[in-house]
N, C-alpha and C positions, 0 to 999 in steps of 0.2 A: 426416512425409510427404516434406521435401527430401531426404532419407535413406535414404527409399527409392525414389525417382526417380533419384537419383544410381547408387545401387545399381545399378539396371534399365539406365541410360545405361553404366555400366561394364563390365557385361554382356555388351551389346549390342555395345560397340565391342571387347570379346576376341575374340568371337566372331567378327567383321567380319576383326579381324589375322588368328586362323588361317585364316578362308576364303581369304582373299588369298596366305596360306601355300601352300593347297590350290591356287590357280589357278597359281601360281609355280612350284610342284611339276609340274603338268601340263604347263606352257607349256616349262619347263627337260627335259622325259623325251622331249618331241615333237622339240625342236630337236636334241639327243642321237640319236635314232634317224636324224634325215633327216640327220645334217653325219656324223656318227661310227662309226653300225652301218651302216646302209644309206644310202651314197649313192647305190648306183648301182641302185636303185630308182626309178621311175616317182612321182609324189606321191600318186594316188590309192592304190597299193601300201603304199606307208610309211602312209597314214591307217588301213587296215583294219589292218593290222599293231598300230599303235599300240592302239585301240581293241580288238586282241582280248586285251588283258590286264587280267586281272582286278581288279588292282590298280590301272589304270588307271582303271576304268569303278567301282568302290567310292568311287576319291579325286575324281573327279566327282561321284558321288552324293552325298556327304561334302561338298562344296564347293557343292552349290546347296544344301542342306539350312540349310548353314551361314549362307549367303549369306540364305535366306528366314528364318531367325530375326533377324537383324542388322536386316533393312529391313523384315519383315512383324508387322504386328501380328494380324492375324487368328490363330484358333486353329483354323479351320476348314477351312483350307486341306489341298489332300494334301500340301501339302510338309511342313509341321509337325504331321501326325497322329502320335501316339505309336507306330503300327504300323507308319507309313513312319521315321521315324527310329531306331526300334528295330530292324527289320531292317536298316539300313543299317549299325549298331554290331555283330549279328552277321557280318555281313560284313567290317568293319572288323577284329572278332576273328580272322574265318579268314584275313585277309591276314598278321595277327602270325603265324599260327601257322604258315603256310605258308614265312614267309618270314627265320624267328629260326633256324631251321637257318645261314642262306647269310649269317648277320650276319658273322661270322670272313674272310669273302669281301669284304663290302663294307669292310671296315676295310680292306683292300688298297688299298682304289681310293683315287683324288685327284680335284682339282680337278671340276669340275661335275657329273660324275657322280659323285662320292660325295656331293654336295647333293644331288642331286637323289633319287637313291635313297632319301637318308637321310630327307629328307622324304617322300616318296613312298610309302614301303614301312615306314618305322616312326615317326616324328612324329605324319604325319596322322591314322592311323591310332588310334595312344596320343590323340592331344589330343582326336579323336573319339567317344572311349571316355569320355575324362573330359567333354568336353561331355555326352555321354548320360548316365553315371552322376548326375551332382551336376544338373542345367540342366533335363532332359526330364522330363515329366511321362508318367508311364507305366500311370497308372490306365486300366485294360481290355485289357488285353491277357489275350490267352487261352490255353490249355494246346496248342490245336491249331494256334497261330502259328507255331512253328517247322517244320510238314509247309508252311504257306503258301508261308512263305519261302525252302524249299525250290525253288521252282519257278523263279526266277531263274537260280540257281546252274546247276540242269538243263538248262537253256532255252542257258545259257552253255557249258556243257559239249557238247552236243548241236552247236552252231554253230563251236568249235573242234573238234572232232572231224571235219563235215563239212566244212569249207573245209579243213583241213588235207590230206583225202584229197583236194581239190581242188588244192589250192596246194603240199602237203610242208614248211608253215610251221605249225609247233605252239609256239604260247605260252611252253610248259612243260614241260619233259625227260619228267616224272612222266604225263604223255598223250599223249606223243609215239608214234603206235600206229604210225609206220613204223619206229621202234626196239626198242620194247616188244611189240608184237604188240596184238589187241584188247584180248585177257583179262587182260594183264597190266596196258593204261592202265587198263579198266575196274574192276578190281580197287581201282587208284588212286582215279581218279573217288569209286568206293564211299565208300573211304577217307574222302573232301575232305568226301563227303557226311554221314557220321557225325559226323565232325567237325561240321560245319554244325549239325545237329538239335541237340547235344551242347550247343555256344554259345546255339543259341537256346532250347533249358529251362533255360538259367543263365538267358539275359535275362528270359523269366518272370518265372522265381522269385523275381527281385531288382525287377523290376517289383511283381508282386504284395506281396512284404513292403515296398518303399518305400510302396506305396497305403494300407497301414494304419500 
Protein backbone atom coordinates (compact mmCIF):
# COMPACT_ATOMS: atom_id res chain seq x y z
CA UNK A 1 0.00 0.00 0.00
CA UNK A 2 3.20 2.55 0.93
CA UNK A 3 4.34 1.45 -2.61
CA UNK A 4 1.81 2.34 -4.13
CA UNK A 5 1.10 5.81 -2.72
CA UNK A 6 4.73 6.45 -3.21
CA UNK A 7 4.25 5.44 -6.73
CA UNK A 8 1.04 7.77 -7.22
CA UNK A 9 3.06 10.72 -5.31
CA UNK A 10 6.03 10.10 -8.07
CA UNK A 11 3.68 10.40 -10.57
CA UNK A 12 2.09 13.09 -9.76
CA UNK A 13 5.12 15.38 -9.02
CA UNK A 14 6.78 14.23 -12.95
CA UNK A 15 3.88 15.32 -14.15
CA UNK A 16 3.84 18.76 -12.16
CA UNK A 17 7.95 19.25 -13.58
CA UNK A 18 6.78 18.82 -17.17
CA UNK A 19 3.83 21.09 -16.61
CA UNK A 20 6.14 23.76 -15.31
CA UNK A 21 8.22 22.71 -18.29
CA UNK A 22 5.08 23.70 -20.37
CA UNK A 23 4.52 27.09 -18.59
CA UNK A 24 8.28 28.04 -18.96
CA UNK A 25 8.08 27.04 -22.63
CA UNK A 26 5.17 29.51 -23.07
CA UNK A 27 6.29 32.25 -20.66
CA UNK A 28 10.07 32.03 -22.75
CA UNK A 29 8.02 32.05 -26.83
CA UNK A 30 5.86 35.26 -25.46
CA UNK A 31 8.90 37.18 -24.16
CA UNK A 32 10.88 36.08 -27.52
CA UNK A 33 8.17 37.62 -29.75
CA UNK A 34 7.60 41.02 -27.81
CA UNK A 35 11.82 41.85 -27.06
CA UNK A 36 13.16 40.02 -30.48
CA UNK A 37 10.54 39.53 -33.44
CA UNK A 38 8.14 42.05 -32.88
CA UNK A 39 9.00 44.94 -30.82
CA UNK A 40 7.70 47.39 -32.55
CA UNK A 41 4.34 46.17 -32.20
CA UNK A 42 1.54 47.42 -30.01
CA UNK A 43 1.00 44.69 -26.83
CA UNK A 44 -2.38 43.76 -27.61
CA UNK A 45 -0.92 43.02 -31.30
CA UNK A 46 2.08 40.77 -30.08
CA UNK A 47 -0.80 38.74 -27.66
CA UNK A 48 -3.19 37.87 -30.77
CA UNK A 49 -0.07 37.04 -32.72
CA UNK A 50 1.32 34.86 -30.05
CA UNK A 51 -1.85 32.93 -29.38
CA UNK A 52 -2.48 32.46 -33.17
CA UNK A 53 0.02 29.57 -33.10
CA UNK A 54 -0.80 26.40 -32.97
CA UNK A 55 1.58 25.22 -31.13
CA UNK A 56 1.24 27.72 -28.83
CA UNK A 57 -2.44 27.01 -27.85
CA UNK A 58 -1.58 22.72 -27.93
CA UNK A 59 1.48 23.52 -25.33
CA UNK A 60 -1.45 25.43 -23.29
CA UNK A 61 -3.74 22.84 -23.61
CA UNK A 62 -0.81 20.37 -22.77
CA UNK A 63 0.13 22.35 -19.70
CA UNK A 64 -3.39 22.83 -17.95
CA UNK A 65 -4.13 19.19 -18.67
CA UNK A 66 -0.90 18.45 -17.07
CA UNK A 67 -1.22 20.80 -14.36
CA UNK A 68 -5.01 19.24 -13.51
CA UNK A 69 -3.70 15.66 -13.15
CA UNK A 70 -0.76 16.79 -10.78
CA UNK A 71 -3.26 18.78 -8.27
CA UNK A 72 -6.77 17.13 -9.19
CA UNK A 73 -7.98 14.05 -7.99
CA UNK A 74 -11.37 13.80 -9.39
CA UNK A 75 -11.87 11.68 -12.58
CA UNK A 76 -14.67 13.61 -13.52
CA UNK A 77 -13.60 16.57 -14.43
CA UNK A 78 -13.37 17.75 -18.24
CA UNK A 79 -9.96 18.37 -17.73
CA UNK A 80 -8.93 14.70 -17.09
CA UNK A 81 -11.75 13.00 -19.30
CA UNK A 82 -9.89 10.59 -21.67
CA UNK A 83 -11.60 12.31 -24.78
CA UNK A 84 -10.07 15.67 -23.66
CA UNK A 85 -6.78 14.53 -23.03
CA UNK A 86 -6.69 12.31 -25.86
CA UNK A 87 -7.41 14.82 -28.33
CA UNK A 88 -4.99 17.04 -26.85
CA UNK A 89 -2.13 14.05 -27.58
CA UNK A 90 -3.54 14.19 -31.21
CA UNK A 91 -2.73 17.55 -31.37
CA UNK A 92 0.36 17.11 -29.69
CA UNK A 93 1.09 14.57 -32.67
CA UNK A 94 0.35 16.97 -35.38
CA UNK A 95 2.61 19.72 -33.81
CA UNK A 96 5.74 16.88 -34.27
CA UNK A 97 4.64 16.23 -37.44
CA UNK A 98 4.24 19.67 -38.66
CA UNK A 99 7.19 20.75 -37.21
CA UNK A 100 10.29 17.80 -37.57
CA UNK A 101 10.70 19.01 -41.11
CA UNK A 102 12.18 22.66 -39.60
CA UNK A 103 14.33 20.58 -36.82
CA UNK A 104 17.85 21.05 -39.10
CA UNK A 105 16.70 24.88 -38.78
CA UNK A 106 16.37 25.00 -35.18
CA UNK A 107 19.63 23.24 -34.52
CA UNK A 108 20.91 26.64 -35.98
CA UNK A 109 19.64 28.72 -33.46
CA UNK A 110 21.26 29.59 -29.84
CA UNK A 111 20.66 30.93 -26.89
CA UNK A 112 16.82 31.25 -25.77
CA UNK A 113 15.18 30.73 -28.56
CA UNK A 114 16.52 27.43 -29.31
CA UNK A 115 15.07 26.73 -25.61
CA UNK A 116 12.53 27.70 -26.11
CA UNK A 117 11.54 26.28 -29.47
CA UNK A 118 13.13 23.20 -28.36
CA UNK A 119 10.63 22.87 -25.61
CA UNK A 120 7.92 24.31 -27.22
CA UNK A 121 7.70 22.67 -30.52
CA UNK A 122 9.38 19.16 -29.71
CA UNK A 123 9.84 18.31 -25.74
CA UNK A 124 6.38 19.26 -24.68
CA UNK A 125 4.94 17.78 -27.23
CA UNK A 126 7.10 14.12 -26.98
CA UNK A 127 6.70 14.12 -22.96
CA UNK A 128 2.95 14.73 -23.69
CA UNK A 129 2.72 11.87 -25.90
CA UNK A 130 4.47 9.78 -23.29
CA UNK A 131 2.17 11.06 -20.54
CA UNK A 132 -0.77 10.03 -22.67
CA UNK A 133 0.61 6.83 -23.86
CA UNK A 134 1.79 4.96 -20.44
CA UNK A 135 -0.53 7.51 -17.54
CA UNK A 136 -4.11 8.14 -19.43
CA UNK A 137 -6.69 5.96 -19.06
CA UNK A 138 -8.29 5.63 -22.37
CA UNK A 139 -11.24 3.14 -21.95
CA UNK A 140 -14.24 4.64 -24.42
CA UNK A 141 -13.13 6.30 -26.79
CA UNK A 142 -14.85 6.01 -29.97
CA UNK A 143 -14.29 5.34 -33.81
CA UNK A 144 -15.97 8.73 -34.62
CA UNK A 145 -13.54 10.77 -32.18
CA UNK A 146 -11.18 11.70 -34.40
CA UNK A 147 -14.13 13.59 -37.16
CA UNK A 148 -14.81 15.38 -33.16
CA UNK A 149 -11.57 16.43 -32.83
CA UNK A 150 -11.60 17.65 -35.84
CA UNK A 151 -13.42 20.57 -35.24
CA UNK A 152 -10.83 22.59 -33.17
CA UNK A 153 -8.20 22.29 -35.61
CA UNK A 154 -11.00 23.85 -38.31
CA UNK A 155 -12.36 26.33 -35.92
CA UNK A 156 -8.37 27.32 -35.80
CA UNK A 157 -7.75 27.28 -39.30
CA UNK A 158 -10.95 29.20 -40.30
CA UNK A 159 -9.62 32.18 -37.57
CA UNK A 160 -6.02 32.40 -39.05
CA UNK A 161 -7.22 32.44 -42.29
CA UNK A 162 -9.79 35.35 -41.46
CA UNK A 163 -7.59 37.62 -39.37
CA UNK A 164 -4.85 37.11 -41.77
CA UNK A 165 -7.00 38.69 -44.57
CA UNK A 166 -7.55 41.02 -41.88
CA UNK A 167 -4.22 41.77 -40.64
CA UNK A 168 -1.58 40.11 -43.68
CA UNK A 169 -0.18 38.08 -40.46
CA UNK A 170 -0.35 34.19 -41.18
CA UNK A 171 1.09 31.99 -38.58
CA UNK A 172 2.46 29.64 -41.06
CA UNK A 173 4.16 30.00 -44.60
CA UNK A 174 2.04 26.59 -45.54
CA UNK A 175 -1.55 29.02 -45.28
CA UNK A 176 -0.13 31.92 -45.91
CA UNK A 177 -3.15 32.72 -48.72
CA UNK A 178 -1.53 36.15 -49.70
CA UNK A 179 1.52 34.03 -50.91
CA UNK A 180 0.05 30.96 -51.87
CA UNK A 181 -3.18 31.88 -53.16
CA UNK A 182 -6.67 30.18 -51.59
CA UNK A 183 -6.50 26.94 -53.35
CA UNK A 184 -3.22 26.41 -52.85
CA UNK A 185 -3.19 27.27 -48.61
CA UNK A 186 -6.47 25.28 -48.79
CA UNK A 187 -4.94 22.38 -50.34
CA UNK A 188 -2.47 22.68 -47.30
CA UNK A 189 -5.08 23.08 -44.65
CA UNK A 190 -6.69 19.72 -46.26
CA UNK A 191 -3.22 18.34 -45.88
CA UNK A 192 -2.85 19.27 -41.74
CA UNK A 193 -6.34 17.83 -41.86
CA UNK A 194 -5.82 14.32 -43.00
CA UNK A 195 -3.13 14.36 -41.09
CA UNK A 196 -5.20 15.07 -38.09
CA UNK A 197 -8.03 12.22 -38.58
CA UNK A 198 -4.92 9.92 -39.47
CA UNK A 199 -3.32 10.70 -35.56
CA UNK A 200 -6.61 10.38 -34.20
CA UNK A 201 -7.48 6.56 -35.57
CA UNK A 202 -4.00 5.71 -34.32
CA UNK A 203 -5.08 7.30 -30.81
CA UNK A 204 -8.23 4.89 -31.02
CA UNK A 205 -6.79 2.06 -31.80
CA UNK A 206 -4.24 2.16 -29.13
CA UNK A 207 -6.83 3.37 -26.74
CA UNK A 208 -9.02 0.61 -27.55
CA UNK A 209 -6.30 -2.26 -27.41
CA UNK A 210 -4.77 -0.71 -24.19
CA UNK A 211 -8.76 -1.20 -22.74
CA UNK A 212 -8.49 -4.81 -23.21
Amino acid sequence: MIDTIRSAKTKRLAIAALAVVGWVALMLRYLILVTVVSPELVSPEVLVRYVSFFAVQVNFLAALVLTAFAFKAGRDEWLVHPFVRSAIAVYAAAVLAIYLPALPALLALSGVQFWADLLLRYLMPSGYLLFWLFLVRKAGLRWYDPLLWLIYPLFYLAFVVIRGKMSGFYPYPFIDVGALGYSRALLNAGGIMVICVGLGALAVLIGRLSAK
